[in-house]
C-alpha positions in Angstrom: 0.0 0.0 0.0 0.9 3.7 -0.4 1.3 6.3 2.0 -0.7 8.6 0.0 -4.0 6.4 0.2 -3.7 7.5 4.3 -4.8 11.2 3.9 -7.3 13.5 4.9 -8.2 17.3 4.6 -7.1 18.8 7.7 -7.6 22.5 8.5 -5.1 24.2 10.4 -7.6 26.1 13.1 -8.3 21.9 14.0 -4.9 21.1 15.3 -5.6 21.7 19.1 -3.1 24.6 20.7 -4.4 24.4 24.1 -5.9 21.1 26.5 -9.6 21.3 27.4 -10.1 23.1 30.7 -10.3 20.4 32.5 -9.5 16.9 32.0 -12.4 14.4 30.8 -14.1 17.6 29.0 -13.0 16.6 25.3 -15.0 14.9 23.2 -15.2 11.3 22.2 -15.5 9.5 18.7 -17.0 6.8 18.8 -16.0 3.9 16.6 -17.6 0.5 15.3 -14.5 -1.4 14.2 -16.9 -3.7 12.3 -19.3 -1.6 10.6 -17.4 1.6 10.7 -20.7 3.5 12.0 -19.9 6.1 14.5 -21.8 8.3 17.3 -20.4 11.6 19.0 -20.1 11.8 22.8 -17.9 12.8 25.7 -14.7 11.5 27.2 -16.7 11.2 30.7 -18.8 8.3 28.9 -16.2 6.6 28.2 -16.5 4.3 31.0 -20.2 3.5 30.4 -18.6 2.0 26.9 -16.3 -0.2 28.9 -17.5 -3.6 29.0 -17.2 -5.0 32.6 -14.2 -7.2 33.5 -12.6 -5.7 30.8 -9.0 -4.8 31.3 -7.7 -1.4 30.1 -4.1 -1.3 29.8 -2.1 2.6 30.3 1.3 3.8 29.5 2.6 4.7 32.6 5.8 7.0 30.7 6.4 10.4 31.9 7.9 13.1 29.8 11.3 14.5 30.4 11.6 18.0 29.9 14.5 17.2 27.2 14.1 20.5 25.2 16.7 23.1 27.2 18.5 25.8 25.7 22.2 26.5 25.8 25.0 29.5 25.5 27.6 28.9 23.2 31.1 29.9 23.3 29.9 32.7 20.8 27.4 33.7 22.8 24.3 32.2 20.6 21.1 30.5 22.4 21.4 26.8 21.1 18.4 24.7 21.1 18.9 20.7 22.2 16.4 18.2 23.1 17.9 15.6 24.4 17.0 12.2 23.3 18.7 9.5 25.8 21.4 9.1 28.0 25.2 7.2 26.8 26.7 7.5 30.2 26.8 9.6 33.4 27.7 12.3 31.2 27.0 12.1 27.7 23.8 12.0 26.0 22.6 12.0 22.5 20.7 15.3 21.6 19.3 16.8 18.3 20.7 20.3 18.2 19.0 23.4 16.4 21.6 25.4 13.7 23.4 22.0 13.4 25.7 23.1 10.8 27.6 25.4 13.4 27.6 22.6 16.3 30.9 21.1 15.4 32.9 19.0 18.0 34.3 20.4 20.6 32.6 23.7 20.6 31.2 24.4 24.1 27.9 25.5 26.1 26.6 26.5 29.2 23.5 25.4 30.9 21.5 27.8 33.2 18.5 27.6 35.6 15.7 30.0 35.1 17.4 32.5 38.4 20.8 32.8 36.4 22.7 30.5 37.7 25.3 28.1 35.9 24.2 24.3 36.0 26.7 23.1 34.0 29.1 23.1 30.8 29.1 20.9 27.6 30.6 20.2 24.5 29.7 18.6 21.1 32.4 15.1 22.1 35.1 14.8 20.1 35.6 11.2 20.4 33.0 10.5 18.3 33.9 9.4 15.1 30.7 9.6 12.8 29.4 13.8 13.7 28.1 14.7 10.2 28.3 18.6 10.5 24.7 18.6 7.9 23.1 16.2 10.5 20.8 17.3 13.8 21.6 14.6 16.1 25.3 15.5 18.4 26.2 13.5 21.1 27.2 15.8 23.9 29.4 15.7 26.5 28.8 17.3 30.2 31.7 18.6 32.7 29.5 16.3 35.4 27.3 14.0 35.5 23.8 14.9 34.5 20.4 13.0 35.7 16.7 14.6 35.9 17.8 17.0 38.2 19.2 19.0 35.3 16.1 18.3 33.1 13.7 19.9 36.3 15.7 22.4 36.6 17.1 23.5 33.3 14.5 22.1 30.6 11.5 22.5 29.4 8.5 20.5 28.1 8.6 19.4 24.7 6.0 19.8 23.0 5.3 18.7 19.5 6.3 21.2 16.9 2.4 21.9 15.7 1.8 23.1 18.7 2.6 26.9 17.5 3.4 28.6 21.3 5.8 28.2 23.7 5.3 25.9 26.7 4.4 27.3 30.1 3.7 26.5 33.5 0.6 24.6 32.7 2.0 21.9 29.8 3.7 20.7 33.2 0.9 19.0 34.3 -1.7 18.8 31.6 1.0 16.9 29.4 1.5 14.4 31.9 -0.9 11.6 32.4 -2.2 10.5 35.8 -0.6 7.4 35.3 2.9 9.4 34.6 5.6 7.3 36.5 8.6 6.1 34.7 10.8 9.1 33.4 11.8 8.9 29.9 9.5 10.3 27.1 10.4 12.9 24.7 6.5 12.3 24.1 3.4 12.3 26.4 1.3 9.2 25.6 -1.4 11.3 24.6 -4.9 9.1 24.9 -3.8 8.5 28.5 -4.1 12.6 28.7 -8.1 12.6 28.8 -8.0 10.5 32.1 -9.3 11.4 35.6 -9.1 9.5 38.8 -12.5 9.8 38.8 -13.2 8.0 35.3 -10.5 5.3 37.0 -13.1 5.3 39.9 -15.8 4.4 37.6 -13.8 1.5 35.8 -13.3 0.3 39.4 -16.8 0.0 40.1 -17.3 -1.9 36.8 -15.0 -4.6 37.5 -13.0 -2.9 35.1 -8.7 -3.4 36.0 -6.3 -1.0 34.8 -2.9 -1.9 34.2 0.4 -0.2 33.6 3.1 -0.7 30.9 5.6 1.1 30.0 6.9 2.3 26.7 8.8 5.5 26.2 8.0 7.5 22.7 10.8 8.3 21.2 12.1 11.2 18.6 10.5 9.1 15.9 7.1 9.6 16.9 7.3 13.4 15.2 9.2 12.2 12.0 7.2 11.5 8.6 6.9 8.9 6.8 9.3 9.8 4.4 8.9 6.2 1.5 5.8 6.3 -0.8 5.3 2.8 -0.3 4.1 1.2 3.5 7.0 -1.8 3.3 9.6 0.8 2.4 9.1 2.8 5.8 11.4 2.0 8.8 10.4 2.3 12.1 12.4 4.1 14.9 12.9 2.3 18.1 11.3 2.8 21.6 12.3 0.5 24.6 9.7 -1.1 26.8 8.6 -3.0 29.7 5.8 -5.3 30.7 6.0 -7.2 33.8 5.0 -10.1 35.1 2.2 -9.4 36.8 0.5 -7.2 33.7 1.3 -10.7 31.3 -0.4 -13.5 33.4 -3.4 -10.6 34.1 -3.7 -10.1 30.5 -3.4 -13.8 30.0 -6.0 -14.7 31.7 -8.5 -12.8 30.6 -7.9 -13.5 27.1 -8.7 -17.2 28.0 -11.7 -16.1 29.7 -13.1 -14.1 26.7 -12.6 -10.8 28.4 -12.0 -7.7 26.2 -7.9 -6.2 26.4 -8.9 -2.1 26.3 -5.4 -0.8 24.8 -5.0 3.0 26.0 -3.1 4.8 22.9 -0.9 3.5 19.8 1.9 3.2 23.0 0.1 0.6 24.3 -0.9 -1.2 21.1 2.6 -1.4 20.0 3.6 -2.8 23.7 1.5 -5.7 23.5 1.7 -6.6 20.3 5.4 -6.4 20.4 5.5 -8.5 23.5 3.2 -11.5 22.7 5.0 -14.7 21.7 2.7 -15.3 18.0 3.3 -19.1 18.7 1.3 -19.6 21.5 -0.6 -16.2 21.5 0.7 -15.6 25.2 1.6 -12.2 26.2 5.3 -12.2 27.7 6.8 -10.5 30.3 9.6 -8.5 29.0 12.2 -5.7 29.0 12.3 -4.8 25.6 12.8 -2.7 22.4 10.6 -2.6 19.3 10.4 -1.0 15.8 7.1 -2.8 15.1 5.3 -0.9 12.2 1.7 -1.8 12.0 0.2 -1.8 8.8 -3.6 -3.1 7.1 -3.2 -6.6 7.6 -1.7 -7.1 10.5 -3.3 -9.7 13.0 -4.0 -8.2 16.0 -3.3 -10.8 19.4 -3.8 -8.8 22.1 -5.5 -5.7 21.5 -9.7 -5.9 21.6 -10.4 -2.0 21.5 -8.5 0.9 21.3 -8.7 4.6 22.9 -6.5 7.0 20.7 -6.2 10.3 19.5 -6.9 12.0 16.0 -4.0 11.4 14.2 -1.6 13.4 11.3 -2.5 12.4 7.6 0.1 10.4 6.1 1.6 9.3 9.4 2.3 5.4 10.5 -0.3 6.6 13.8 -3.1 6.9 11.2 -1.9 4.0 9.6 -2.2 1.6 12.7 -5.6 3.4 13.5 -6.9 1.8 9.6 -5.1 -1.6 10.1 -7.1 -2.1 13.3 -10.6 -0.8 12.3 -10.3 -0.4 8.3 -8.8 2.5 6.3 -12.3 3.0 5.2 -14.0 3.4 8.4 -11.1 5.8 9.9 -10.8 8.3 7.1 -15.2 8.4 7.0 -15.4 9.2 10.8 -12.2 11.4 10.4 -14.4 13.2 7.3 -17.1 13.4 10.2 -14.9 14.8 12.5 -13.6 17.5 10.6 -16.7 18.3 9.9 -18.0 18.6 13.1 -14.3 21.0 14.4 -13.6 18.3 16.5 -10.0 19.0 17.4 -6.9 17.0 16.5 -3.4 15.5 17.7 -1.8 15.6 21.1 -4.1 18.0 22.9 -7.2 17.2 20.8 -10.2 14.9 21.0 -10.4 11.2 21.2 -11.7 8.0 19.4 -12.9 4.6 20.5 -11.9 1.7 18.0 -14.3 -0.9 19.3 
């Protein structure tokens, strides 16, 4: 299949700027996977749709604030968002005006009172620093850990999101479930939760569980091959544990519905299940898994996501798991009817 057959008319006024006011408050597409029929509603109802003893399954990530901005030896403000750690002190980082970031050129790192964190470098014992290329590995005078991301950083938000980040995208793009540092990403599905709505699940019989996967830089990158089995995807490591894979387990024997909790979560469990036996497995993990129409789903029973770019492998997993026919006709709809779009937007339920 083609990339191109994955697109949508998408006005620019859609893409959301801003969360709702409050959590639970955005609306809610409703999906049938089947029959591709849909009905508008709010996030709040979403757990009147659960079935109960159902289990719903969260990424429990939380975002570093890995964009910080640095003072060169020239006295230019250097952007860097850093992607992971190498060591104590170096870390890989995509760096803004990349041309002029050659090795051994140095920065300092500030809090917002003025005061010097710490000094860095673009390393000079790497061998392979392409001087056209974004991504530096960058070496600290100390080690660095999330102190320096709390203190010096900010919250990255994704780059159609037109503003600056303030004091607020500290909380609102966070989950509730937020626990293991290491997203350059918030797990975005997981954003329309309230303790509340977990309430109600509760009372249903309804069991949430956590894994973990942490969204990498690929999540903003295009999909840059005309053809679907061209496209390679980038990497994200995960964990499930092994409590979460005998839960899961069992209620697949017993014929209870697996409610996956963004494309995070889809790509966790489907990475993770052995497609010998159909068992989930407890693992610490990586995956590159790029889900495409045809792909046979093992896990996954429904799925709570966000509106999705056109052309992007997101929007492609969306159409693999409930047709490409059904998702572009209730994302027609959804235009439509201004619902809003991407990270801080509305939601769907693939069921």
């Amino acid at each position: 299949m083609k990339i191109s057959e994955f697109t949508f008319d998408l006005p620019q006024e859609l893409i959301a700027q801003t969360p709702a006011e409050r959590r639970g408050e955005d609306r809610l597409l409703v999906i049938d996977r089947e029959t591709g029929a849909y009905s508008d509603m709010i996030m709040h109802d979403f757990p009147s749709l659960v079935e109960s003893g159902s289990i719903v399954v969260v990424n429990d990530t939380r975002v570093r604030k890995a964009r910080v901005f640095g003072i060169s030896e020239t006295g230019g403000k250097v952007e860097f968002l850093f992607t992971g750690a190498l060591g104590p002190d170096r870390w890989q980082a995509m760096v803004s005006k990349s041309k002029k970031q050659r090795p051994g050129k140095g920065y300092e790192f500030f809090t917002p009172d003025g005061q010097l964190y710490c000094k860095a470098i673009i390393d000079t014992d790497v061998d392979d620093h392409d001087s056209g290329s974004s991504l530096k590995v960058i070496r600290f005078d100390r080690p660095v850990d999330e102190d320096f991301f709390q203190k010096c950083g900010h919250v990255p938000l994704p780059p159609y999101i037109k503003r600056e980040d303030d004091f607020n995208d500290e909380k609102r793009y966070q989950t509730i479930f937020a626990n293991e540092c290491g997203s350059m990403a918030s797990p975005t599905a997981g954003l329309h939760f309230t303790t509340e709505m977990v309430g109600k699940l509760a009372e249903k019989d309804v069991e949430v569980l956590h894994i973990t996967l942490h969204v990498g830089m690929g999540t903003f990158l295009p999909v840059r091959t005309e053809n679907l089995e061209d496209h390679v995807m980038h990497t994200e490591s995960y964990h499930v544990s092994e409590e979460v894979a005998e839960k899961i387990n069992r209620a697949k024997k017993e014929g209870r519905k697996i409610v996956a909790i963004g494309t995070t979560s889809v790509r966790t469990l489907e990475s993770a299940v052995n497609r010998e036996t159909g068992l989930l497995e407890a693992k610490n993990s990586s995956t590159n898994l790029f889900i495409t129409p045809g792909f046979q789903f093992a896990i996954v029973d429904q799925m709570l996501t966000n509106f999705h770019t056109p052309e992007s492998t997101l929007l492609v997993l969306v159409s693999a798991f409930a047709g490409r026919e059904h998702i572009l006709n209730a994302y027609k709809h959804a235009v439509e009817q201004k619902y809003h779009f991407f990270s801080y937007g509305d939601a769907t339920f693939l069921r």
